[in-house]
PDB file of N, H, CA, C and O in Angstrom:
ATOM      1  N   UNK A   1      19.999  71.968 125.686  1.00  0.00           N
ATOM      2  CA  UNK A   1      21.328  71.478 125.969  1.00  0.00           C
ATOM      3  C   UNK A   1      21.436  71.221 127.477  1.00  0.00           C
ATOM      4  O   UNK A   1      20.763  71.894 128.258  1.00  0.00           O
ATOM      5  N   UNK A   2      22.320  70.205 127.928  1.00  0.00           N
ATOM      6  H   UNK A   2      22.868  69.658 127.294  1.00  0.00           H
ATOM      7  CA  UNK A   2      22.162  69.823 129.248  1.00  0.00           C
ATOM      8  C   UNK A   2      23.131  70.904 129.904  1.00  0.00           C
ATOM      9  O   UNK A   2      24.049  71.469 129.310  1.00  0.00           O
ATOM     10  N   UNK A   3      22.700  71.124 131.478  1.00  0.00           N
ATOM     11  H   UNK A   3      21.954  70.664 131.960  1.00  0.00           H
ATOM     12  CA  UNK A   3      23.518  72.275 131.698  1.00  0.00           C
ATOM     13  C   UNK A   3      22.912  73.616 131.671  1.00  0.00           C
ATOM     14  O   UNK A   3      23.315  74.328 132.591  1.00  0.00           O
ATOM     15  N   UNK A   4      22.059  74.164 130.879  1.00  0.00           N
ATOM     16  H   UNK A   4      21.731  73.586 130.131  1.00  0.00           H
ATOM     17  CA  UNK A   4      21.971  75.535 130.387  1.00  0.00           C
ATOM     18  C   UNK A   4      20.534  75.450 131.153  1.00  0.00           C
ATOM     19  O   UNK A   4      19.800  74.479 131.339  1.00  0.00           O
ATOM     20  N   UNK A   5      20.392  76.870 131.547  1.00  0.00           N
ATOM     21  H   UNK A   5      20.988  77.659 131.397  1.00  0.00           H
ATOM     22  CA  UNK A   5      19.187  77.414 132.401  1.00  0.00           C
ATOM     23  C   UNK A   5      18.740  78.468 131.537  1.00  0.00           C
ATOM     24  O   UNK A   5      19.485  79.291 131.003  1.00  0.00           O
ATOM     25  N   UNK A   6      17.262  78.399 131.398  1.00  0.00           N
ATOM     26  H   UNK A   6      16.657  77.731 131.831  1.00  0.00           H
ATOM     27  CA  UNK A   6      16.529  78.897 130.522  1.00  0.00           C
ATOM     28  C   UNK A   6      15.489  80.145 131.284  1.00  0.00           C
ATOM     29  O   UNK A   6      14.667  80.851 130.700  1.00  0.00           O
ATOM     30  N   UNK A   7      15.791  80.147 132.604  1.00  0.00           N
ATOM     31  H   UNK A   7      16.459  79.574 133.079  1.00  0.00           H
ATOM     32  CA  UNK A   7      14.951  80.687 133.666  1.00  0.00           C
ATOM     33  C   UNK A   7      15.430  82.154 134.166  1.00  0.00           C
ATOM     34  O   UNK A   7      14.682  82.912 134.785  1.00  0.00           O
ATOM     35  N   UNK A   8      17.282  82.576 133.689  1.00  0.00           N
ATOM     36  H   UNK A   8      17.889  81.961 133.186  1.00  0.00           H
ATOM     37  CA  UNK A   8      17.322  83.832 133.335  1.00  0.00           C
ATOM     38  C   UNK A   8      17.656  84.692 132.380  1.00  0.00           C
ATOM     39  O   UNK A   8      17.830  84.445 131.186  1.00  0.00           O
ATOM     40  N   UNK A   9      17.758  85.884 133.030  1.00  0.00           N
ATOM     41  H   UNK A   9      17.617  86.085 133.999  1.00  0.00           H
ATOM     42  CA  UNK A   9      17.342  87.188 132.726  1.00  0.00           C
ATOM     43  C   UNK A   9      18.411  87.534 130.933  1.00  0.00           C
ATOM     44  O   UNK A   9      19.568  87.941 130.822  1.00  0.00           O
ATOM     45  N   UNK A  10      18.007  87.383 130.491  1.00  0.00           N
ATOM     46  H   UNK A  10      17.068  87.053 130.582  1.00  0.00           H
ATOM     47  CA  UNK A  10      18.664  87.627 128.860  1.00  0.00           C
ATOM     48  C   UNK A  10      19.864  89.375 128.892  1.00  0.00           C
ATOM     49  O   UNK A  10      19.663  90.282 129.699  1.00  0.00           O
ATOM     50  N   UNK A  11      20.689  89.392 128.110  1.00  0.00           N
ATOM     51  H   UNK A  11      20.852  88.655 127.454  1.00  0.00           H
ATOM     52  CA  UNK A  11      21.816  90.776 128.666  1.00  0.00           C
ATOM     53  C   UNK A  11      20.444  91.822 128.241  1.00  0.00           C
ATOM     54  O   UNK A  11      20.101  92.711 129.020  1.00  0.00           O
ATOM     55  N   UNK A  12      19.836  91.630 127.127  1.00  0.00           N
ATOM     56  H   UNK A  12      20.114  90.907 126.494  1.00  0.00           H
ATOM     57  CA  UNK A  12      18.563  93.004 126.621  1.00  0.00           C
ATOM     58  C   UNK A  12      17.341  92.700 128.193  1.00  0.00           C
ATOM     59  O   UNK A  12      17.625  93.574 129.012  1.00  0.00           O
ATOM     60  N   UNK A  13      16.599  92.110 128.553  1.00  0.00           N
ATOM     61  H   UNK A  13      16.368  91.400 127.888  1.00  0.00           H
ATOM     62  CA  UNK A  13      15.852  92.192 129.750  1.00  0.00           C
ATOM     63  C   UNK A  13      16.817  92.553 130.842  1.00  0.00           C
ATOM     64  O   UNK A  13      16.338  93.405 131.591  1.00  0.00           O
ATOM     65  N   UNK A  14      18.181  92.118 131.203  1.00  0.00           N
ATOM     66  H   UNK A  14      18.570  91.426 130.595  1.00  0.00           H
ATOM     67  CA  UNK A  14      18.735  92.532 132.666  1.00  0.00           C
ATOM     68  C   UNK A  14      19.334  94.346 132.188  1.00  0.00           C
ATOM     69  O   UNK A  14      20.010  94.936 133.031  1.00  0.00           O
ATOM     70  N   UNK A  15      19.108  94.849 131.239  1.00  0.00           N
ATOM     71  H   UNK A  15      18.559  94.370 130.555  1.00  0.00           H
ATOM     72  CA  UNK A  15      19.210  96.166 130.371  1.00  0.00           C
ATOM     73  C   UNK A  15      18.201  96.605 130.580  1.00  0.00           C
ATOM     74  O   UNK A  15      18.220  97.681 131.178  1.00  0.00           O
ATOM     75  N   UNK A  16      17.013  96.096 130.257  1.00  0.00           N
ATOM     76  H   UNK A  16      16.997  95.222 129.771  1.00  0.00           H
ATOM     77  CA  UNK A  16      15.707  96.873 130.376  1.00  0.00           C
ATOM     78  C   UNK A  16      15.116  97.207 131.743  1.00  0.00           C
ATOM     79  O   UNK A  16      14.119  97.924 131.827  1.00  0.00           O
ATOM     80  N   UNK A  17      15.882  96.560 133.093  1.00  0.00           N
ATOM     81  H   UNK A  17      16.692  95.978 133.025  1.00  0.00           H
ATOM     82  CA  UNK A  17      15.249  95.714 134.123  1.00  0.00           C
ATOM     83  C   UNK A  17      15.961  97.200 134.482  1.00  0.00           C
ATOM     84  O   UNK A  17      15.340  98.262 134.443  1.00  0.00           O
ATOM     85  N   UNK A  18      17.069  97.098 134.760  1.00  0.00           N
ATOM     86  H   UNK A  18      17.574  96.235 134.792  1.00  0.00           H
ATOM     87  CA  UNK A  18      17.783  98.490 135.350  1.00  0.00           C
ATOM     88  C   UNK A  18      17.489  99.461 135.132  1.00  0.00           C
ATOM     89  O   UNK A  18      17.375 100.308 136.017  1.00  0.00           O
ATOM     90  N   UNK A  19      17.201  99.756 133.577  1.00  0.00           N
ATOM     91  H   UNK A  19      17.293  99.068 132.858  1.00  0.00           H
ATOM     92  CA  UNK A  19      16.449 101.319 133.619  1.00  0.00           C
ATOM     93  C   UNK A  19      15.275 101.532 134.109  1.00  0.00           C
ATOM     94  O   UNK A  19      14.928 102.689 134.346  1.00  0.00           O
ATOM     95  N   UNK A  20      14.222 100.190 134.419  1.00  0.00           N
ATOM     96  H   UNK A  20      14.503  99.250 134.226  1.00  0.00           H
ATOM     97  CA  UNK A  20      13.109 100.330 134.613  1.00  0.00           C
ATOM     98  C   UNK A  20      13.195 100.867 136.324  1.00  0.00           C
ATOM     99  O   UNK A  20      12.415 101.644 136.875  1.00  0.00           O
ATOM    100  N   UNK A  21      14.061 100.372 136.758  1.00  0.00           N
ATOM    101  H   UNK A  21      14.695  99.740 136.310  1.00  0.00           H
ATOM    102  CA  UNK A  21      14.468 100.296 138.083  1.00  0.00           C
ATOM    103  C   UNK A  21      14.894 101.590 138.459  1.00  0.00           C
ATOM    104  O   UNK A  21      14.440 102.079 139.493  1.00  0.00           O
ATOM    105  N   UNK A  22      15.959 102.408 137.544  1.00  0.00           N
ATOM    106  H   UNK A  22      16.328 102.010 136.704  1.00  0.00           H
ATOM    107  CA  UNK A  22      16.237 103.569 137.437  1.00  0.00           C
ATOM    108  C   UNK A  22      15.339 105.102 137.595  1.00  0.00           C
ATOM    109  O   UNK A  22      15.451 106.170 138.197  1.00  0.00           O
ATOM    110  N   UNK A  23      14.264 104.332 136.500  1.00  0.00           N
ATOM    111  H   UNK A  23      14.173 103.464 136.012  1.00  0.00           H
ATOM    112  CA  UNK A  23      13.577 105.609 136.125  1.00  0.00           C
ATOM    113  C   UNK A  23      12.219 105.224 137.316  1.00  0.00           C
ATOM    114  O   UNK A  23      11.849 106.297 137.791  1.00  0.00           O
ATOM    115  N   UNK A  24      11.450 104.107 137.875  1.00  0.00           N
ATOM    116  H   UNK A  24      11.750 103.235 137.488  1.00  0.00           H
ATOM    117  CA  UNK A  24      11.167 104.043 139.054  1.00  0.00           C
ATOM    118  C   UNK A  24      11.523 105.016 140.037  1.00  0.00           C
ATOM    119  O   UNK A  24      10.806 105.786 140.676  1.00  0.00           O
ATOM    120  N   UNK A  25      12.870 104.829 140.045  1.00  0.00           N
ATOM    121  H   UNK A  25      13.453 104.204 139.526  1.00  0.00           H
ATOM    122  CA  UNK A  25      13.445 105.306 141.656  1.00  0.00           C
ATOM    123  C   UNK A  25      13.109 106.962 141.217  1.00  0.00           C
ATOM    124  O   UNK A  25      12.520 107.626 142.070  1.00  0.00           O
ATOM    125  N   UNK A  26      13.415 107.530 140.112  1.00  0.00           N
ATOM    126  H   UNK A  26      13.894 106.990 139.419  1.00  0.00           H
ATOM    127  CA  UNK A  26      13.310 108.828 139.826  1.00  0.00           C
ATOM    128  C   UNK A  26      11.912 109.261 139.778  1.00  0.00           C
ATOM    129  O   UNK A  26      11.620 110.431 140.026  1.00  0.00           O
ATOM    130  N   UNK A  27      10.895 108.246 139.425  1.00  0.00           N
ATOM    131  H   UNK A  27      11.133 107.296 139.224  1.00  0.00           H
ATOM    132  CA  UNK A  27       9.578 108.965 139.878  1.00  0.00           C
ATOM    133  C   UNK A  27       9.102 109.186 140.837  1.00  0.00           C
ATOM    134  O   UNK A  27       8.500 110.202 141.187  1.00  0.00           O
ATOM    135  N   UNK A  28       9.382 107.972 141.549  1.00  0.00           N
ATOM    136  H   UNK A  28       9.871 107.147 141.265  1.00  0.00           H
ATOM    137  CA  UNK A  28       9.246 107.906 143.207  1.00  0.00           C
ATOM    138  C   UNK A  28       9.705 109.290 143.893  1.00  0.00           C
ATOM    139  O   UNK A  28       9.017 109.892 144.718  1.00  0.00           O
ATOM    140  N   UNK A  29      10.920 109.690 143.448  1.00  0.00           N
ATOM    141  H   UNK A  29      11.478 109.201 142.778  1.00  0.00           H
ATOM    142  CA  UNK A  29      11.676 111.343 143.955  1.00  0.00           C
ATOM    143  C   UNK A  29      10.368 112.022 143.540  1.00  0.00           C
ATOM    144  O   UNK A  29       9.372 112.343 144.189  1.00  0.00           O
ATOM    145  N   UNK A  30      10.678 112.129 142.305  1.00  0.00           N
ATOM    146  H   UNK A  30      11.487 111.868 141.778  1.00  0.00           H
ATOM    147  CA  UNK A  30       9.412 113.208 141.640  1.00  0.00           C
ATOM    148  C   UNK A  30       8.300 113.162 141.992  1.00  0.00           C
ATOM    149  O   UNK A  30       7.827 114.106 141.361  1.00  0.00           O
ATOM    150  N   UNK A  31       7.302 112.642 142.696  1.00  0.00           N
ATOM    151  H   UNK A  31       7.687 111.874 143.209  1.00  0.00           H
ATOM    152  CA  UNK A  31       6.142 112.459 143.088  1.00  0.00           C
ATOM    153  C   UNK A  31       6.381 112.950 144.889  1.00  0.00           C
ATOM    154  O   UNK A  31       5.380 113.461 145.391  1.00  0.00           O
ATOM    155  N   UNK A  32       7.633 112.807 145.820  1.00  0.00           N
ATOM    156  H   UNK A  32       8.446 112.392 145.412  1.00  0.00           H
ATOM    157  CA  UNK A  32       7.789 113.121 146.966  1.00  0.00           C
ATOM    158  C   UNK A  32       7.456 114.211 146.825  1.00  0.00           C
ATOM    159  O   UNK A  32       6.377 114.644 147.232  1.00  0.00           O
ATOM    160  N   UNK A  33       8.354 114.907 146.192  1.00  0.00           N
ATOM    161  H   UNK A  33       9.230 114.556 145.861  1.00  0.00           H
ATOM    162  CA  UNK A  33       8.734 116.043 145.330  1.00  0.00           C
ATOM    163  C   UNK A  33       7.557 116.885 145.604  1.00  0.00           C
ATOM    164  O   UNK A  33       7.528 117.705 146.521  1.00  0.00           O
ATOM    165  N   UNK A  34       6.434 116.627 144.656  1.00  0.00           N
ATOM    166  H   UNK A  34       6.458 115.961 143.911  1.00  0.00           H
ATOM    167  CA  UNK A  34       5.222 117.133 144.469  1.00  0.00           C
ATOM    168  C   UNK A  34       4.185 116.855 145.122  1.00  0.00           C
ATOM    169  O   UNK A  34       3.085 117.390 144.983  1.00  0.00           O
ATOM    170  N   UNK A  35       4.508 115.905 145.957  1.00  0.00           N
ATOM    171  H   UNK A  35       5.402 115.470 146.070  1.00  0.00           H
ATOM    172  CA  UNK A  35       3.044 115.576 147.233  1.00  0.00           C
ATOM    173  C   UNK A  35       3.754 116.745 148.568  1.00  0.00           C
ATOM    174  O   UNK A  35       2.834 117.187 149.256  1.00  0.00           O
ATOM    175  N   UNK A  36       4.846 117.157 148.909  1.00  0.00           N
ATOM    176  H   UNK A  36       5.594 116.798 148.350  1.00  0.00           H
ATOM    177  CA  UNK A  36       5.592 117.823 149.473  1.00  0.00           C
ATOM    178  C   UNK A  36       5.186 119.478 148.848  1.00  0.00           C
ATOM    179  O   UNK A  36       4.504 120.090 149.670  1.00  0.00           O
ATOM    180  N   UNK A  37       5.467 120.226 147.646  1.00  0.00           N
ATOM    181  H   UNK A  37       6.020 119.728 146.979  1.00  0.00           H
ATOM    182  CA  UNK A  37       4.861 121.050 147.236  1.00  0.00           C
ATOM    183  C   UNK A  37       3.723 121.026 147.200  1.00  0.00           C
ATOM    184  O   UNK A  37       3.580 122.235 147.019  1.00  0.00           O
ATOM    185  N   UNK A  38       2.946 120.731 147.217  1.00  0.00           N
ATOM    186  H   UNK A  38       3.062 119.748 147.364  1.00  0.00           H
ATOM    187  CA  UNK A  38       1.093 120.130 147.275  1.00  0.00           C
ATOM    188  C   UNK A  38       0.694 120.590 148.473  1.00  0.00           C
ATOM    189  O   UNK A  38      -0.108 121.495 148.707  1.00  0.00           O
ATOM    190  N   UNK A  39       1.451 119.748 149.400  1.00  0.00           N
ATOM    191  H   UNK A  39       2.102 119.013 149.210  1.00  0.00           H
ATOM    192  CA  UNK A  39       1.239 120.449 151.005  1.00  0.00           C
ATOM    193  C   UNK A  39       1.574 121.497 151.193  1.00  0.00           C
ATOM    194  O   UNK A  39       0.830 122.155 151.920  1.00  0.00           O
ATOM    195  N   UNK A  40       2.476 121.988 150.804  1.00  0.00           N
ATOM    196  H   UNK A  40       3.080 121.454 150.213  1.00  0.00           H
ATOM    197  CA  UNK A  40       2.676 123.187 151.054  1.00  0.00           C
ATOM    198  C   UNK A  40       2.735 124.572 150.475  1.00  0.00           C
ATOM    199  O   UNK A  40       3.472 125.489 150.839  1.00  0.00           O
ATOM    200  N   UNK A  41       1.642 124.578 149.301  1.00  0.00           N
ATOM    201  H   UNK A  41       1.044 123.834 149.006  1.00  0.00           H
ATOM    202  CA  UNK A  41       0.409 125.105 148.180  1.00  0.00           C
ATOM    203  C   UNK A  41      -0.744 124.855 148.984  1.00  0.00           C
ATOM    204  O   UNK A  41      -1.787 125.492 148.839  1.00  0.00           O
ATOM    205  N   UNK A  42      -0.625 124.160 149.631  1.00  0.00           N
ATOM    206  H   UNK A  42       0.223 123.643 149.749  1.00  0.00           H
ATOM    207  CA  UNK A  42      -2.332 123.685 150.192  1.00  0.00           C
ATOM    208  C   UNK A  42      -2.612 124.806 151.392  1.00  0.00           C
ATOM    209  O   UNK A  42      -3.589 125.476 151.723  1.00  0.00           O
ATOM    210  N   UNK A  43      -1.261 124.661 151.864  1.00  0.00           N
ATOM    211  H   UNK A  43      -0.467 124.117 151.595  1.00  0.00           H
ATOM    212  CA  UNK A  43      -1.005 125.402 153.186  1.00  0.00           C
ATOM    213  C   UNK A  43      -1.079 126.926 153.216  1.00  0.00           C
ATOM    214  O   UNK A  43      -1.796 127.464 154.059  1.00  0.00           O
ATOM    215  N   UNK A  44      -0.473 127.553 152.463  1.00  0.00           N
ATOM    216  H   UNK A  44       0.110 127.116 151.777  1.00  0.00           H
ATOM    217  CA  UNK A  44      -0.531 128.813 152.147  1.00  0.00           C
ATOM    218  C   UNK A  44      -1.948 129.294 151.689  1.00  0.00           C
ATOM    219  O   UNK A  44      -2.370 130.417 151.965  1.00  0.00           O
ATOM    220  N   UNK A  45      -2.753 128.241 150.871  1.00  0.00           N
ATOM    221  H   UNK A  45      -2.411 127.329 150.646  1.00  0.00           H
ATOM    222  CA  UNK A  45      -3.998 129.188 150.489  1.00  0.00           C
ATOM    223  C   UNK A  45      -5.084 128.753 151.764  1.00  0.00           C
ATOM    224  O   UNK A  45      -6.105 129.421 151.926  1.00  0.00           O
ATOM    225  N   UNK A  46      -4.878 127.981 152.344  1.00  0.00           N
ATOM    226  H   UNK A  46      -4.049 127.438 152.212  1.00  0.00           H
ATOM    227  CA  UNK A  46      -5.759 127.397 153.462  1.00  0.00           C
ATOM    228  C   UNK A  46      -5.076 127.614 155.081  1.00  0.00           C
ATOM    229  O   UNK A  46      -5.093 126.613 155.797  1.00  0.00           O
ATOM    230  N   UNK A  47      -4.564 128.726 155.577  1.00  0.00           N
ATOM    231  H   UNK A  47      -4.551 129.540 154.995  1.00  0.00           H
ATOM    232  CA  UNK A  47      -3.782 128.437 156.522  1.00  0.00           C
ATOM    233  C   UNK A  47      -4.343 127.771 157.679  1.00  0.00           C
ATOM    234  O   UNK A  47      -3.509 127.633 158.574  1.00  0.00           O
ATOM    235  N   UNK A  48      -5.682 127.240 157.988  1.00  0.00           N
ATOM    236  H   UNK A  48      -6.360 127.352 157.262  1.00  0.00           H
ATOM    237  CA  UNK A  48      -6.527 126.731 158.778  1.00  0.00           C
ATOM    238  C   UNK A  48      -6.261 125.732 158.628  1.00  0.00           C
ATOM    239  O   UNK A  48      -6.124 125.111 159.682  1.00  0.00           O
ATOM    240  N   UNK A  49      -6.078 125.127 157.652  1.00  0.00           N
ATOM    241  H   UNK A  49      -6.190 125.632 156.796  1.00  0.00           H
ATOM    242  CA  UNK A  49      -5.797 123.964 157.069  1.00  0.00           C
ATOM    243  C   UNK A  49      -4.585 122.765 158.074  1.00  0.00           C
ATOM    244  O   UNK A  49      -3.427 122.757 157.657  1.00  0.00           O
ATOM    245  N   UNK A  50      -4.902 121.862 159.284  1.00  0.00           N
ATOM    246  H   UNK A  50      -5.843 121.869 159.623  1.00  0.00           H
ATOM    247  CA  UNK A  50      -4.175 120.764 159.788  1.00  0.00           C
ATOM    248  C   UNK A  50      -2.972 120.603 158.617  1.00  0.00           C
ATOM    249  O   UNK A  50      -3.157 120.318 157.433  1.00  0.00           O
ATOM    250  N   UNK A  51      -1.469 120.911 159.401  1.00  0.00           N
ATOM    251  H   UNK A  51      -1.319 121.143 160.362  1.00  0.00           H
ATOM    252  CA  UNK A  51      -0.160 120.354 158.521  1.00  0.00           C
ATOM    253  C   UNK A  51      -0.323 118.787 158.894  1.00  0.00           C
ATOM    254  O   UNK A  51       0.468 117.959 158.442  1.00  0.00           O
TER     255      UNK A  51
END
């Protein structure tokens, strides 16, 4: 049909796009998270160990 753009995001993909975006941002935390505890597990059994 003339007029109509076929190039976006459908309401179920701009739905899927946000949670993907969502739960991203929350792993990203979760992984700080644990590279942060990591270091500082690392630290305690290695106190020689460069922070």
């Amino acid at each position: 049909m003339p007029g109509e753009r076929d190039d976006r995001l459908t309401t179920d993909e701009r739905a899927e796009l946000a949670a993907l975006r969502k739960e991203n941002a929350q792993l990203k935390r979760a992984n700080e998270v644990l590279r942060t505890a990591s270091a500082l597990f690392a630290a305690q059994l290695d106190p020689t160990r460069p922070k």
